[in-house]
Legacy VTK file of the C-alpha trace (Angstrom):
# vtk DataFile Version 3.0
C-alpha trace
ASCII
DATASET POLYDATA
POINTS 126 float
0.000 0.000 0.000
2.936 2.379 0.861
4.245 1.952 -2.351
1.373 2.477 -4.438
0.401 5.606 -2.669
3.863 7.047 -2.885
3.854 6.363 -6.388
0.576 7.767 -7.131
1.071 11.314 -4.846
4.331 11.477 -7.042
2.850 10.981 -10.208
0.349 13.799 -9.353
3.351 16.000 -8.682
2.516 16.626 -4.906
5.220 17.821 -2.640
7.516 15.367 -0.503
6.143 16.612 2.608
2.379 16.097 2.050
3.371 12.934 0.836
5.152 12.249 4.283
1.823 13.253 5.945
-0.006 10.915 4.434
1.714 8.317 4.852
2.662 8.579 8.261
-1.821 8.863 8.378
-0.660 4.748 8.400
2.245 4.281 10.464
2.054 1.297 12.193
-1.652 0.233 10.131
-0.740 0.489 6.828
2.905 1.822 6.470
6.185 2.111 8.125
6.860 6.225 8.423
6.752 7.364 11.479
4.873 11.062 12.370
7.551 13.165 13.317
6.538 16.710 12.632
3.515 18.323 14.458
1.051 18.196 11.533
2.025 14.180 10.767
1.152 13.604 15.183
-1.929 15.522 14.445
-3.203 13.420 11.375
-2.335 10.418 13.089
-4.191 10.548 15.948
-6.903 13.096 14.733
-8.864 10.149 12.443
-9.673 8.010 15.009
-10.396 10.557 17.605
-12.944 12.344 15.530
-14.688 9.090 15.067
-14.882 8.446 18.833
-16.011 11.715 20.081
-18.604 11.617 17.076
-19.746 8.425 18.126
-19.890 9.921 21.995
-22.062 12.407 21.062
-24.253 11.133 18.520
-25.988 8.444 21.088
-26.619 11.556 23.487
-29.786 13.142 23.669
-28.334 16.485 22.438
-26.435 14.792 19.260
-23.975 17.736 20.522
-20.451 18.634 20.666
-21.950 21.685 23.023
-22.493 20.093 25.952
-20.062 17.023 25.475
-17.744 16.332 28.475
-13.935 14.924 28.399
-15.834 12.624 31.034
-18.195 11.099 28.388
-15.610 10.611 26.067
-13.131 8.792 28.396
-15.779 6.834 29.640
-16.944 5.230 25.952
-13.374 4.711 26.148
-13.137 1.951 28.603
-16.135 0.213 25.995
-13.794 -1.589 23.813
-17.535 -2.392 22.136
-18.179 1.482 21.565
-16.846 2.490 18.442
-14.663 -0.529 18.572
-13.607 0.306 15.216
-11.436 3.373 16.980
-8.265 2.452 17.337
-7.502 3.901 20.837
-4.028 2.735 20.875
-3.867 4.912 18.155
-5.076 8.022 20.406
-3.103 6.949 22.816
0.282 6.762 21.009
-0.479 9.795 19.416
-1.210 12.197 22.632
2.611 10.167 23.504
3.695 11.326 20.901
2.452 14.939 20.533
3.462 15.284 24.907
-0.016 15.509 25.651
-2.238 14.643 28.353
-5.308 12.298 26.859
-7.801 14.293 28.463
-6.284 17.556 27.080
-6.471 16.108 23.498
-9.518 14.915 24.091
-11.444 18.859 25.039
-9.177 20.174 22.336
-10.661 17.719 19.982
-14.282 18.458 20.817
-13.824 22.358 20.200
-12.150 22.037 17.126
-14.660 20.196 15.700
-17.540 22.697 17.164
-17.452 24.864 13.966
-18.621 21.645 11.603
-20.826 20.081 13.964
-23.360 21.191 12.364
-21.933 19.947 8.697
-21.178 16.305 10.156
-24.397 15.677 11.064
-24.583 17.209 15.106
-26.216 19.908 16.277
-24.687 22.919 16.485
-25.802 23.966 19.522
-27.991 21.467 20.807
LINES 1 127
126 0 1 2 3 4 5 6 7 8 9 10 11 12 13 14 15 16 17 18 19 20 21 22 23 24 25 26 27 28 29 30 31 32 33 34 35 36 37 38 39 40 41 42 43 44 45 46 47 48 49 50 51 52 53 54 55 56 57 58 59 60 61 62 63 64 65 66 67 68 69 70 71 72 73 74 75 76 77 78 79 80 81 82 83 84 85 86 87 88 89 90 91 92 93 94 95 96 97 98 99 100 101 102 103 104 105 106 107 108 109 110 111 112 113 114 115 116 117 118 119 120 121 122 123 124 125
């Protein structure tokens, strides 16, 4: 797979270090580079972290980001069932990696997804 998308991104002419950001997307799953610069940590972790704290708050009443808690998050967590399709040694590494506590990533998460809530299907403001 590594191959194939390297070969692909460089046939299309894109620069060497979006091409290192997407494949470090992989690292571990699907490739061997390893996210070393901020934006690669970020992309990492970011995919499967979005899909955890959308699946968090689309079972709540609210189907909001608004009133979503670190608490609920962390505690759908511990549910390998929840979302089990979030890798959360994923999130994990990745808040390792960026020097971050979880629960930090976790609120900064939520807010930065605020401005599209409405555009991914959650209300904006409950």
């Amino acid at each position: 797979m590594q191959i194939y998308t390297e070969k692909i991104l460089r046939e299309n002419n894109w620069p060497e270090d979006y091409i290192r950001v997407v494949l470090s997307h992989g690292w571990k799953l699907v490739t061997d580079v390893e996210p070393i610069h901020l934006m690669e940590k970020v992309i990492y972790i970011i995919d499967e972290l979005t899909g955890l704290i959308y699946a968090t708050a689309i079972v709540r009443p609210s189907k909001s980001l608004y009133d979503l808690k670190v608490k609920s998050v962390r505690k759908k967590w511990k549910t390998q069932s929840f979302a089990a399709a979030m890798r959360r040694d994923v999130i994990a590494e990745g808040a390792q990696l960026m020097d971050m506590d979880l629960a930090k990533l976790i609120e900064e998460t939520i807010e930065g997804m605020k401005p599209v809530s409405e555009d991914i299907g959650l209300n904006d403001e409950g």
